[in-house]
N, C-alpha and C positions, 0 to 999 in steps of 0.2 A: 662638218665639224673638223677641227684641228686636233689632231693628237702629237702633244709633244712627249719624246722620250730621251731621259738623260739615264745614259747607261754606265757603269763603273766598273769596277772589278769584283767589289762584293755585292754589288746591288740596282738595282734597277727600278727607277721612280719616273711614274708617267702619268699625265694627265692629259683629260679632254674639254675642250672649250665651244662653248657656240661660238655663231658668226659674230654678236655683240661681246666675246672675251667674256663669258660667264663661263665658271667650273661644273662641267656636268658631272665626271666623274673621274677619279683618280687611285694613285696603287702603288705600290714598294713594296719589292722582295730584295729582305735582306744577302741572302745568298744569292751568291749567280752565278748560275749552271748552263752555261753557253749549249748545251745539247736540250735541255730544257725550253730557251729562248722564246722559240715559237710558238710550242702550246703554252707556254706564261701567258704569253700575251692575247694570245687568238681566244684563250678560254676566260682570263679578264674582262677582255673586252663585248662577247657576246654579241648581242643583236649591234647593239650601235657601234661596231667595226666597218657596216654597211655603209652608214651614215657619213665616214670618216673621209674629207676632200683635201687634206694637205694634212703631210706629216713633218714636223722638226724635230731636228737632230742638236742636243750639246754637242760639240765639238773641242776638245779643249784645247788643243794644236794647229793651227790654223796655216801655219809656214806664212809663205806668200799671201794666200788669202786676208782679208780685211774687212769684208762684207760678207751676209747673207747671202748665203747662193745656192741655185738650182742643183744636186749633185746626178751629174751624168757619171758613165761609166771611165771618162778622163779624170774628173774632180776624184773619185774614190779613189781610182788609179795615183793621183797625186798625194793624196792623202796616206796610203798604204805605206806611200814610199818615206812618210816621215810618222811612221808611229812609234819609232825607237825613241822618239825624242822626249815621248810623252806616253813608257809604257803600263803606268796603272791605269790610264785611259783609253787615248788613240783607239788600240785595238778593241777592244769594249764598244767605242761610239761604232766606229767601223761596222763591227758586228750588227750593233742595232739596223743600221742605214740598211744592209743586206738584208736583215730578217724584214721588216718594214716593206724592203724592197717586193718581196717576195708573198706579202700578204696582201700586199696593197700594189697592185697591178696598177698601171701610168696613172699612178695617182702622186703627184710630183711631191718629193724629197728636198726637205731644205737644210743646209748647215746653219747652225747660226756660232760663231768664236770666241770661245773664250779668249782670246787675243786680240779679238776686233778693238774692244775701250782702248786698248794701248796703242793702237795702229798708230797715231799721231804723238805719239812720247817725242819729248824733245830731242834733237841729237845729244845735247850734253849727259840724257837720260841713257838712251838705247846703244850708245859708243862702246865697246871693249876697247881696252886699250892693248889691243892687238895688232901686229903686222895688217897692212890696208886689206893685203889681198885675201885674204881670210876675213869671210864674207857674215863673222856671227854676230849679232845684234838681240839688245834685248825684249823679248816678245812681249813676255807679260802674261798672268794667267789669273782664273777666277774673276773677269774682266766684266762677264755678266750683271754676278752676284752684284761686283763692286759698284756696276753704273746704277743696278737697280734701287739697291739699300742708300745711296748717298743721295740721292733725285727723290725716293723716300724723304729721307732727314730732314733736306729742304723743306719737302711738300707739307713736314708735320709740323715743322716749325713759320709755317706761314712766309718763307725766305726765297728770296731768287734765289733759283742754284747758281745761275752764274754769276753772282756776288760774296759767294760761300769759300772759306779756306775750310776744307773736310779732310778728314784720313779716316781711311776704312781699313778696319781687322776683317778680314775675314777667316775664321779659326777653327779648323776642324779635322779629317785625317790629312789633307791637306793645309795650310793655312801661309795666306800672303797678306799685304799691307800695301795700301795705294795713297798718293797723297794729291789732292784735286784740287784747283786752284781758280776759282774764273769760270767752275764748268768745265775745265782740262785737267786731264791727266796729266802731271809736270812729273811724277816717276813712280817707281812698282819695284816690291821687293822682289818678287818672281824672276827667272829672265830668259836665257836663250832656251832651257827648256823648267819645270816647275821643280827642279833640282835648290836653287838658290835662294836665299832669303831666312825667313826663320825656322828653327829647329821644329820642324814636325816628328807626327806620329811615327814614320820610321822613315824618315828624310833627314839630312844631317842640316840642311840648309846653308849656309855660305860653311866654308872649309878651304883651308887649305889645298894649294892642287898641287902642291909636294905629295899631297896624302895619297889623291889621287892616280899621280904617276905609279907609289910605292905598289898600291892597293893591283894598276895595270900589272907591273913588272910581276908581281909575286903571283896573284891570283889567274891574269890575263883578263883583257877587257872585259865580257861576256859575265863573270865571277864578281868584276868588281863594280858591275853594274848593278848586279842583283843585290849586293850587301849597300850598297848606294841609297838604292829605291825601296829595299826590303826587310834593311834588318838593323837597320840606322835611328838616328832621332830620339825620340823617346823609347824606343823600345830597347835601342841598344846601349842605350843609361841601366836602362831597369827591367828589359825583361818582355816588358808589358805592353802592348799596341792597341789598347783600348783604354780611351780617358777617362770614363768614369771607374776603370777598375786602379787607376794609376790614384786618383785623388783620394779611393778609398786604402787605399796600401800607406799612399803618405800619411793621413789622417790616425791611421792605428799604429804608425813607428816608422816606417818602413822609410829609410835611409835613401835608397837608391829610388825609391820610386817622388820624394820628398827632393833628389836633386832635381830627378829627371824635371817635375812640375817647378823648380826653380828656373831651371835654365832655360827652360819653354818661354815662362816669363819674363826673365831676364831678355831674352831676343828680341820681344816684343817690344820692351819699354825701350829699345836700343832705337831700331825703328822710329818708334815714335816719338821717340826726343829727334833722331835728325831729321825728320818729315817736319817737325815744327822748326826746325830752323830756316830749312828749304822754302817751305808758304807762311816765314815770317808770320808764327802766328798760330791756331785751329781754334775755327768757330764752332763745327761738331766733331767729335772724337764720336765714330759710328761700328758696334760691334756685329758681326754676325756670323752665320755660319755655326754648326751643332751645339760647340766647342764654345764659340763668342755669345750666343742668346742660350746657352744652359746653365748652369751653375753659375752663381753670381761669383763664386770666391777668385773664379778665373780675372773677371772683370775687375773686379776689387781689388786684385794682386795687382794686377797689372797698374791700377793708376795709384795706388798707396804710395807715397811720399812724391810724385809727379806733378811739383809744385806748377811747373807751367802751364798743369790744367784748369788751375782755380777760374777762367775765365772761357771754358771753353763745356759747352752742350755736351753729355755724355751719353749716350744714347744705343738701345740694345733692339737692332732690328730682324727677325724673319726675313731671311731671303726669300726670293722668287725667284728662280731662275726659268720653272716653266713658262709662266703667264709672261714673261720679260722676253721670255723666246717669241711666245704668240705674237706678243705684240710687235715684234719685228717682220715676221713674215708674215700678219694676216693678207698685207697685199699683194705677196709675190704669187703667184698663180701660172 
C-alpha cells in the first residue's frame, strides 16, 4: 500500500491507497504538534502500517529539484538547506519525511513538488529582472493542485487538455493562480518563494520591496520575515486569519474585515484579467482549494462584472493532491 502524507504547519492530511490507486483509508488533524507527530500517525494507522511499501511526501519547495525523487539522506540534506524559502512548509514536509523515515524502516520515501508543474515556465515567465549573476527565478507553487484540477476540467468537459486555454485559482491559506495554455504552463502568480502573487491569509502577496527593505532596516531580517509570512494579508487588514470568520464579520458590518474580503478579491480578478490576456482568451476558469470550492459568494465576487468571462466554463473543483501524488510515484520503487 502507498501512504501519502501532506504535512503543514497547522495540520496534517494523509491518505492510504492500494496498488490499483483505491482510497483505503485517510485522516486530518487540524492542529500540529510536531512532538505529537509519531503517535498521530503510528496510532491512525494501526494494523495496515504493516501493509505500507512506499511512502510520498508533498513537498512544496523544491529548489533544484523538478521530478519525483527517492529522498536519501543528501536529497533532505539539500532540502533542509532551503526551507527558509518556504517556512509555513518546508520544515513541516521535512519533519514528515523524518518521522516516516523512522516508522517505516527501507521502505523508500518519495518527494513529489509542488514546483515540479512550473519546472518548464517560459523564460519570459521565470526571469527577474535582476542583475545576471543573481541567480533567482521564478519557482511556482501549489503546482500539484494546479496540474490536478485543470487535467480534471478537461476530463469533465470531454476536452483535450492540450487544446485547452485554463486558469486555475487555487484559494485557501495559501492561494496562487496559473494560466495553462496547450497543456503548458505559460506563467504563475507564485515565484522565487510562495511570498508573491495575491494577498492571502497572512501573506501580503506582490508588495512593494521599498516596504521590504524599510521592514529589514527597522525590524532586521529575521522580524521582517515573520510579519511577512505571519501577520500580513488578510489578517493584517482585519485582524482575522480565518476565512469563514472574515466573511462572517463582513456580512454583520464589519468594515475592516469587508476591506480585507475586498481586496482578496480585487487581486484575484487583477490576475485573471492579465492571465486572459496572456492565453488570448480562457476556455475554463477553474476554482479550488478550501477558500475556491467553499462558499460560493467567493467565487461569485470574484467573477461579478468580468465581462470577458461570458464565453468561458466556470467551474469549482476538489483538489487531490494526494491521489495526484500516488499517482506519480506508484512506479518509483
Amino acid at each position: 500500500m502507498i501512504l501519502i502524507l501532506n504535512c503543514g504547519s497547522q495540520s496534517i492530511k494523509w491518505k492510504v491507497y492500494n496498488e490499483k490507486l483505491k482510497l483505503v483509508k485517510q485522516g486530518k488533524r487540524e492542529v500540529f504538534i510536531t512532538e505529537e507527530f509519531e503517535n498521530i500517525l503510528s496510532d491512525e494507522l494501526g494494523k495496515i502500517a504493516e501493509d505500507i511499501t512506499l511512502v510520498g511526501h508533498r513537498v512544496v519547495h523544491g529548489g533544484e529539484f523538478t521530478k519525483p525523487i527517492k529522498i536519501t539522506a543528501e536529497v533532505l540534506e539539500d532540502l533542509e538547506k532551503i526551507s527558509h524559502l518556504a517556512p509555513l512548509h518546508n520544515p513541516y514536509n521535512i519533519l514528515g519525511v523524518k518521522t516516516a523515515q523512522k516508522i517505516f524502516i527501507n521502505i523508500p520515501n518519495i518527494a513529489v513538488f509542488d514546483t515540479e508543474f512550473f519546472s518548464n515556465l517560459p523564460e519570459i515567465a521565470y526571469t527577474y529582472a535582476l542583475p545576471e549573476k543573481f541567480k533567482f527565478k521564478r519557482y511556482g507553487f501549489h503546482g500539484t493542485s494546479h496540474e490536478y484540477v485543470a487535467k480534471k476540467s478537461a476530463e469533465m468537459l470531454k476536452k483535450p487538455f492540450n487544446k485547452l486555454k485554463i486558469i486555475t485559482c487555487h484559494l485557501g491559506g495559501g492561494s496562487s493562480i496559473t494560466a495553462i495554455k496547450n497543456g503548458k504552463v505559460i506563467d504563475t502568480s507564485m515565484g522565487f518563494t510562495p511570498q508573491e502573487g495575491l494577498v492571502m491569509m497572512t501573506r501580503p502577496g506582490n508588495i512593494d520591496a521599498g516596504i521590504v527593505l524599510e521592514f529589514a532596516k527597522e525590524f532586521g531580517a529575521e522580524e521582517a520575515g515573520k510579519i511577512l509570512n505571519k501577520e500580513s494579508g488578510m489578517k493584517g487588514i482585519c485582524g482575522e486569519s480565518e476565512f469563514l470568520k472574515i466573511l462572517e464579520k463582513a456580512k454583520s458590518g464589519d468594515k475592516k474585515a469587508k476591506l480585507a474580503f475586498d481586496i482578496f478579491v480585487y487581486s484575484i480578478q487583477k490576475y485573471i484579467g492579465a492571465y486572459f490576456a496572456i492565453l488570448g482568451g480562457c476556455d475554463i476558469l477553474v476554482f479550488t482549494g478550501s477558500i475556491g470550492v467553499g462558499n460560493p459568494k467567493t467565487r461569485n465576487s470574484v467573477c461579478k462584472g468580468l465581462d470577458i468571462l461570458k464565453k468561458t466554463k466556470i467551474i469549482a473543483i476538489e483538489s487531490n493532491e494526494e491521489l495526484a501524488i500516488a499517482e506519480k510515484i506508484i512506479k518509483i520503487k
